[in-house]
C-alpha positions as CSV (number, residue, x, y, z in Angstrom):
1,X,-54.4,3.9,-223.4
2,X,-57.5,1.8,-224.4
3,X,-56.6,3.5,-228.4
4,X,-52.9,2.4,-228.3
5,X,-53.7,-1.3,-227.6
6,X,-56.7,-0.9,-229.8
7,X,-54.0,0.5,-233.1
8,X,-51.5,-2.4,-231.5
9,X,-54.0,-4.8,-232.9
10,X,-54.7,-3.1,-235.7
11,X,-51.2,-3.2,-236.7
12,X,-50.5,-6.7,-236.1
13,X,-53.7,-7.4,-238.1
14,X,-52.2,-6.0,-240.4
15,X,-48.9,-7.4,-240.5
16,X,-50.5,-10.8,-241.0
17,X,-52.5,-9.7,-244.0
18,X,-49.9,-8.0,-246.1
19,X,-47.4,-11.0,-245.5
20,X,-49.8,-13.6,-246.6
21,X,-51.2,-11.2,-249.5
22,X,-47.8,-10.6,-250.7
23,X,-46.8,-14.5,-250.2
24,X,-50.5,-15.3,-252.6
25,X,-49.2,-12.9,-255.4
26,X,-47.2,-14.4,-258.6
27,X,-43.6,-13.0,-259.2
28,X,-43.3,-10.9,-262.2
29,X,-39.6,-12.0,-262.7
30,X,-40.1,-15.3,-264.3
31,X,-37.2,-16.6,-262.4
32,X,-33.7,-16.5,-264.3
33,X,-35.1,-15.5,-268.0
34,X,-36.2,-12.3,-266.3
35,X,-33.1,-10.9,-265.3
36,X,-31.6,-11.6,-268.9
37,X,-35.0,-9.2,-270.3
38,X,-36.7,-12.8,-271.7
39,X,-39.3,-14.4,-270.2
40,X,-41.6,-11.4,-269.8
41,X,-41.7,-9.8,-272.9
42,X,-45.3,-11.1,-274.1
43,X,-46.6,-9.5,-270.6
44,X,-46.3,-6.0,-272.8
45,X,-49.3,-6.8,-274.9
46,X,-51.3,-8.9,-272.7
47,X,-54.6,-8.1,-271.3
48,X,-54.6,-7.1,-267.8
49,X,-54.5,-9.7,-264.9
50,X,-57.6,-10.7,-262.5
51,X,-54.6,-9.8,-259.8
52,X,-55.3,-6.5,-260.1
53,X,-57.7,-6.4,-257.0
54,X,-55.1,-7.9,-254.8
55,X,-52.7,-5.3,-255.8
56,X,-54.7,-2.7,-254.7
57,X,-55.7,-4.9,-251.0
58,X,-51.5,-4.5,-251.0
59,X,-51.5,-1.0,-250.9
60,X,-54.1,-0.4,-248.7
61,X,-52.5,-2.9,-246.3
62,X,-48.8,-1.1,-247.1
63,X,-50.5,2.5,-246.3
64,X,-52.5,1.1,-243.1
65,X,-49.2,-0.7,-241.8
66,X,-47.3,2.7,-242.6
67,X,-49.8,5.0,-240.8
68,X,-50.3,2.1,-237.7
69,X,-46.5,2.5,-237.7
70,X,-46.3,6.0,-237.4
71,X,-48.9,6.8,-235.2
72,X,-47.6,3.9,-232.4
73,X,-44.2,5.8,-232.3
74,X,-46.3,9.1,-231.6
75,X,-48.4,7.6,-229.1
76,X,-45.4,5.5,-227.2
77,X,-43.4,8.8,-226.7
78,X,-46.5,10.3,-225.5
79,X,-47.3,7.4,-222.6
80,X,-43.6,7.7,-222.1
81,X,-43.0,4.2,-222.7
82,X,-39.4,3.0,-221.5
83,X,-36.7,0.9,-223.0
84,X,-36.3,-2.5,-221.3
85,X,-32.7,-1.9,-220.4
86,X,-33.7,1.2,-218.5
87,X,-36.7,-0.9,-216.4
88,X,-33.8,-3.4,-215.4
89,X,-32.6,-2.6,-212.1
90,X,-28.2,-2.1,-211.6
91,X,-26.6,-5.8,-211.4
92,X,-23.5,-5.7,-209.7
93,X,-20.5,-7.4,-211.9
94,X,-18.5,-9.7,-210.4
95,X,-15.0,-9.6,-210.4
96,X,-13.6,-12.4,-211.3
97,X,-10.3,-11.8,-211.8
98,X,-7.7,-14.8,-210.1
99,X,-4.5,-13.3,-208.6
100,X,-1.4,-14.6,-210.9
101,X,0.8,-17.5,-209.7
């Protein structure tokens, strides 16, 4: 139990991280120009970026949020965890229907 909390953090952790890595990196798009094919062409011949270490923290953050993510949904169907609508107790409906005059 004390590991399923302990990969819970691990995966909100790491949540956080990949949202404000991906948020830090520049488009590649160039806005409009880049749907039309212009605005990107030089990027062909150009040397490559200093980004390229936060492109690998991405993946590494994408492959530890994919295998936090998988092995949570092993580990809840192992401690049995319920749904919220099955821990909710029966409520009784009212009727509330008004005879017709």
């Amino acid at each position: 139990m004390i590991l399923y909390y302990f990969v819970i953090a691990l995966h909100f952790i790491v949540c956080v991280a990949l949202i404000v890595i991906v948020l830090l990196q520049a488009g590649k798009g160039g806005g409009m120009a880049g749907i039309f094919g212009g605005g990107g062409s030089d990027q062909i011949f150009s040397a490559p970026s200093g980004m390229a270490f936060i492109k690998k923290v991405t993946v590494v953050c994408a492959i530890i949020f994919m295998l936090t993510s998988l092995a949570l949904t092993l580990m809840s169907a192992r401690v049995s965890m319920q749904s919220v609508i099955n821990q909710i107790s029966n409520i009784p409906i009212a009727s509330s229907q008004q005879p017709l005059e």
